[in-house]
N, C-alpha and C positions, 0 to 999 in steps of 0.2 A: 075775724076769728077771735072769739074769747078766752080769756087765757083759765085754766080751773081755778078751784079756790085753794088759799094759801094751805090751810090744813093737810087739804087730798093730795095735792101738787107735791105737800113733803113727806108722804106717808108710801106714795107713788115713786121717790126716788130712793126712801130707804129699803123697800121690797127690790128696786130693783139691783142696788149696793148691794144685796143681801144675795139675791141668784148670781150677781156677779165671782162675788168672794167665793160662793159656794163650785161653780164655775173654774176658777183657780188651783182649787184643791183638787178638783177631779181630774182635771186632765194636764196642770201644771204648765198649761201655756197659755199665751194672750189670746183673747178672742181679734178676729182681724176685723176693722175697721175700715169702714168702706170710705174713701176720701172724694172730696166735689170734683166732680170732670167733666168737662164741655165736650159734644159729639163735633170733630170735625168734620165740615159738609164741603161737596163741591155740589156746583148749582150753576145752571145754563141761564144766560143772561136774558135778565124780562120775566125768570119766573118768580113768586113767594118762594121766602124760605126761611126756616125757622133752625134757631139753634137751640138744642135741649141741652140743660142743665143738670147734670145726676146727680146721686147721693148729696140733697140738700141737709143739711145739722138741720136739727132738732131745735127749736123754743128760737126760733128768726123774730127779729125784728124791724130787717131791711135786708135786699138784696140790690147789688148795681152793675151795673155791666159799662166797660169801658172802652175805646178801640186802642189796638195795641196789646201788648205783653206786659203791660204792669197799672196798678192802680197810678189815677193822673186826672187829678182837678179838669186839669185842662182837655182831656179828651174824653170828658165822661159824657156817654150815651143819655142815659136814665134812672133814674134808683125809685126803687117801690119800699115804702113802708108800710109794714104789714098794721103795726100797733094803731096808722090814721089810715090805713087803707085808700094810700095818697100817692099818686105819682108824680117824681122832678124829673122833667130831661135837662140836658146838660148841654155844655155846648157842642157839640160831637152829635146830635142829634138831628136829622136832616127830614123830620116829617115822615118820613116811611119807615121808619122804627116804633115797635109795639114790645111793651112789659110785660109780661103775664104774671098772675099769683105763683104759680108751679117754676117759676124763675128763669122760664124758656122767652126768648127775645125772638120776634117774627122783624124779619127786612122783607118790604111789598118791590115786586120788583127791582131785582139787585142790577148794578152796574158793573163793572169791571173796576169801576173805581171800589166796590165795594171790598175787592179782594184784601184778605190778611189776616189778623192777628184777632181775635177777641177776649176779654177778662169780665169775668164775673168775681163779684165778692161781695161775701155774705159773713154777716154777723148776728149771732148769737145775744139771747138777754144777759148771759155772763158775759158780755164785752169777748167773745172766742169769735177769729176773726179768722175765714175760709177763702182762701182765692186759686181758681183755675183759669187756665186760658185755652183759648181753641183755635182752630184754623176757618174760615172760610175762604173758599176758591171760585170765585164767576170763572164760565168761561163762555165764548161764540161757536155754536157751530163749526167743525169744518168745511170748508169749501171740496168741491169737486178738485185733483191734481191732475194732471198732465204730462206727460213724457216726451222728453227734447233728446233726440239722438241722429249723430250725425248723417248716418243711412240708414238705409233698411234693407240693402242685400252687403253683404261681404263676402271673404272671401277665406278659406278653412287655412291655420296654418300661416296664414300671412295677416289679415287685417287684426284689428282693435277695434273693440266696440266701447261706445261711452255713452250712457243714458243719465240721462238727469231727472229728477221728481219737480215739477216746477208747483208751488205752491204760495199762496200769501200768507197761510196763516203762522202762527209764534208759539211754540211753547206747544212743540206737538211733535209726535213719534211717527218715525218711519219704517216703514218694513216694504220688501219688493217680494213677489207674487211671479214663480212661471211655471204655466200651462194652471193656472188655479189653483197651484199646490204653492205654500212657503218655498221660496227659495233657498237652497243648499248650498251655501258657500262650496266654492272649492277652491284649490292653491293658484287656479287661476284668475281667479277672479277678485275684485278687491272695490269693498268701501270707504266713501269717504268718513269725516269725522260725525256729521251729521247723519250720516247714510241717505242722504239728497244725490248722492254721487255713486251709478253704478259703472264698474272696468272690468271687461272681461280681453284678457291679454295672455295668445293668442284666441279668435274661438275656434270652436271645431265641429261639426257636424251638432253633434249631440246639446250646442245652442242653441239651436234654430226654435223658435218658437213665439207664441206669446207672451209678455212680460207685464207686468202692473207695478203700479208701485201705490203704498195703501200710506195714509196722512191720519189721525187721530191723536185726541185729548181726551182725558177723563170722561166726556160726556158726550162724544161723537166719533165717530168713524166713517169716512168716506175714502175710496176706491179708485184709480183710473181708468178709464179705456185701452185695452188691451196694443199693444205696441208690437206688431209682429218683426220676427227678425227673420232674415231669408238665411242660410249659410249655404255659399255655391261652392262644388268641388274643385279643389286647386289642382292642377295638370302637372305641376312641380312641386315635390313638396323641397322646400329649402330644409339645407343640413346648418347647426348651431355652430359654431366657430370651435368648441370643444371637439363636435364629429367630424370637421372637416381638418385639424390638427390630425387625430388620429389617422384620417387616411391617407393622408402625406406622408406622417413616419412609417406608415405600414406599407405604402407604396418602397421607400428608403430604403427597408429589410429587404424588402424583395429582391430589390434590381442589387443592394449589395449580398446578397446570398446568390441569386442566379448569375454574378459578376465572377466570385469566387468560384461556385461549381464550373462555369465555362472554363475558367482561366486551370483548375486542376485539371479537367479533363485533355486540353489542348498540351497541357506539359507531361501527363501520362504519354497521351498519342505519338509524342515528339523524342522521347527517352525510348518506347518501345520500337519505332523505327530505324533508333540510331543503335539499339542493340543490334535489331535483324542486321543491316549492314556489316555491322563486325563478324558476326558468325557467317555471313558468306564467306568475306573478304579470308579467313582461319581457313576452311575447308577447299578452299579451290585449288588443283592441282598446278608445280610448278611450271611456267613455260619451255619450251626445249628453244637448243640452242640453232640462232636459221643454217642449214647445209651438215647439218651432223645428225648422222644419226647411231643406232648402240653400236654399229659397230667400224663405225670411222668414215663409213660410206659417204658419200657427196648424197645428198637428197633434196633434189631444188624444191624449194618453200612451195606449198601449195596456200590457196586461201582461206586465212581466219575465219571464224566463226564472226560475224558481224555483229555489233552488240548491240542490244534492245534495252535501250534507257524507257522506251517510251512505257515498256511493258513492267509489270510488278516484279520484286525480284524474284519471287518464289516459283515464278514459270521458269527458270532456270536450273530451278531443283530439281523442277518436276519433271522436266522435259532436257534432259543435258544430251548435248550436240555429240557423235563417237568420233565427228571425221578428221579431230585431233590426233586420237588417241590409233586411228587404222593410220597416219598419213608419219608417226610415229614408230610405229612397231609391224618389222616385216612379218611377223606370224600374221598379225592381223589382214597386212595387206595380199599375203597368200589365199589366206581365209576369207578373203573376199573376192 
C-alpha cells in the first residue's frame, strides 16, 4: 500500500479538520469513535478459524497479535508490517497461525489447547497505539448420556426416585426432559448443584413416564434414551406424623367429651330417682294400729299388701291395693 503524497495528504487532513470543526458547531457534540474489537469465537475442535479484527485506525504501519490479555514480548504470535509488507512470528507461534492485511489472524485446526485469551495491537504513523483482546473457545463434541436410576417401578406415596445423567464430557449444561416436554420442577422434586442429579420425593401417579436428560456446550447438543418410570398404586396410603398427631388429640376430645356427657347423664338419672322415692315415701297413708279399730273394737289383723320391690315404683300409684283401707273402716266392710 502507497502512502499519497505529502502535499494532498495535508490538504486531505485540513478539509477534514475543517468538516470536523464545522460538525461541533452544528450539533455541539462529539462525533463517536469507533474503537479496535476482536469477534469472540467458539470453534469445534479440528475446525479453521479465524479471528476478525474491527474498526482498525487509519495510516497503520504494523499490526500484532499476542496470546493472552495483554501486550508480551514473550508470547507474541506474529506482527505484519504494512510499510515492508513483511511478516515476524514470535514465539507463541506454533505453525498453524496466519496474518492477514485486514488484521484478522486464521488458527488451521484448533486444539483445546488452543482455548483463551487473544490481543491485537496496532499502531499508527503518529506513534497512536490501539490494543483489543478477544476470547476464543475450542470445544469437543458432546458425547451421547445415559440415565442411572435405582428402578424402574415404584411405588405412589411411599418410594424415592433418583436418577443420574451419566456423562464424560466437562464444561457442559444439563437440563432433564419428561414425556418430550422440558421438565417442571415441582416442590417435590429437587436438583443437584450440577443438575446431574434428579429426586423426586415422594412420586405419585402423575410421575410415571418417560425421562431424558439432555448434556450440551456452545457447539453441540446431545440427548438420552428415554428412561421409563412405572408408578404402581399403593393399597395404603401412609399418614405424616403431623396427621397422625392430629388424630390422636381428636380421638382425646372425643372419649373426653363422650366421658363427661356419660358421667352427666348417669348423675341426672340418679338425682331424678332419688326424688321419685321421696315423693312416694310424703304421700303414702299412715299405718293403723294391729287390733284397733275407729271405734275400740278388737279387729284381728288381716294380710298386708305384699311389697313389690321388684316392680317400678310408679305401679304403685297407678294401681293402689283398697284391701287396707275395707279391712280398716266398717262402712267399707259393710259396703262390701
Amino acid at each position: 500500500m502507497e502512502a499519497p503524497s505529502a502535499p494532498a495528504h495535508r490538504g486531505f487532513v485540513l478539509w477534514k479538520e475543517f468538516l470536523l470543526a464545522v460538525s461541533l458547531l452544528t450539533f455541539w457534540s462529539l462525533p463517536t469513535t469507533a474503537r479496535l474489537t476482536i469477534e469472540s469465537t467458539n470453534a469445534t475442535e479440528g475446525e479453521d478459524v479465524l479471528l476478525l479484527a474491527h474498526s482498525l485506525p487509519e495510516n497503520l504501519i504494523s499490526y500484532s497479535w499476542y496470546k493472552g490479555e495483554r501486550v508480551d514480548s514473550n508470547h507474541q504470535i506474529a506482527t505484519y508490517i504494512i510499510t515492508l509488507a513483511r511478516i515476524l512470528t514470535g514465539p507463541a507461534h506454533s505453525g498453524r497461525e496466519t496474518i492477514y492485511t485486514n488484521g484478522s489472524l486464521l488458527f488451521q485446526k484448533v486444539t483445546l489447547n488452543d482455548t483463551g485469551h487473544y490481543t491485537v495491537q496496532a499502531i499508527t504513523k503518529d506513534t497512536q497505539t490501539e490494543v483489543a483482546s478477544g476470547q476464543l473457545c475450542v470445544y469437543t463434541p458432546v458425547g451421547k448420556p445415559s440415565i442411572r436410576a435405582r428402578n424402574t417401578t415404584v411405588t405412589e406415596h411411599k418410594d424415592t426416585m433418583v436418577m443420574t445423567c451419566l456423562t464424560n464430557d466437562t464444561g457442559i449444561s444439563i437440563h432433564w426432559f419428561f414425556r418430550d416436554q422440558r421438565l417442571l420442577l415441582t416442590n417435590r422434586m429437587n436438583l443437584s448443584q450440577d443438575n446431574s442429579t434428579l429426586i423426586i420425593e415422594p412420586v405419585r401417579r402423575e410421575d410415571a413416564g418417560g425421562y431424558q436428560c439432555e448434556v450440551s456446550n456452545p457447539i453441540s447438543t446431545s440427548k438420552s434414551d428415554p428412561h421409563r418410570l412405572d408408578v404402581q398404586k399403593n393399597d395404603y396410603t401412609g399418614y405424616s406424623a403431623r396427621t397422625i398427631t392430629s388424630i390422636v388429640i381428636g380421638g382425646i376430645l372425643v372419649v373426653v367429651a363422650l366421658g363427661t356427657s356419660l358421667g352427666c347423664f348417669l348423675y341426672c338419672r340418679r338425682t331424678r330417682r332419688a326424688r321419685d322415692k321421696r315423693g312416694l315415701t310424703k304421700h303414702r297413708p299412715p299405718a293403723p294400729t294391729p287390733g284397733q279399730g275407729p271405734s275400740g273394737t278388737s279387729i284381728s289383723p288381716g294380710p298386708l299388701p305384699g311389697t313389690r320391690t321388684s316392680g317400678p315404683i310408679y305401679e304403685d300409684l297407678l294401681h293402689p291395693s283398697t284391701d287396707v283401707y275395707c279391712r280398716i273402716s266398717p262402712r267399707a266392710d259393710g259396703a262390701s
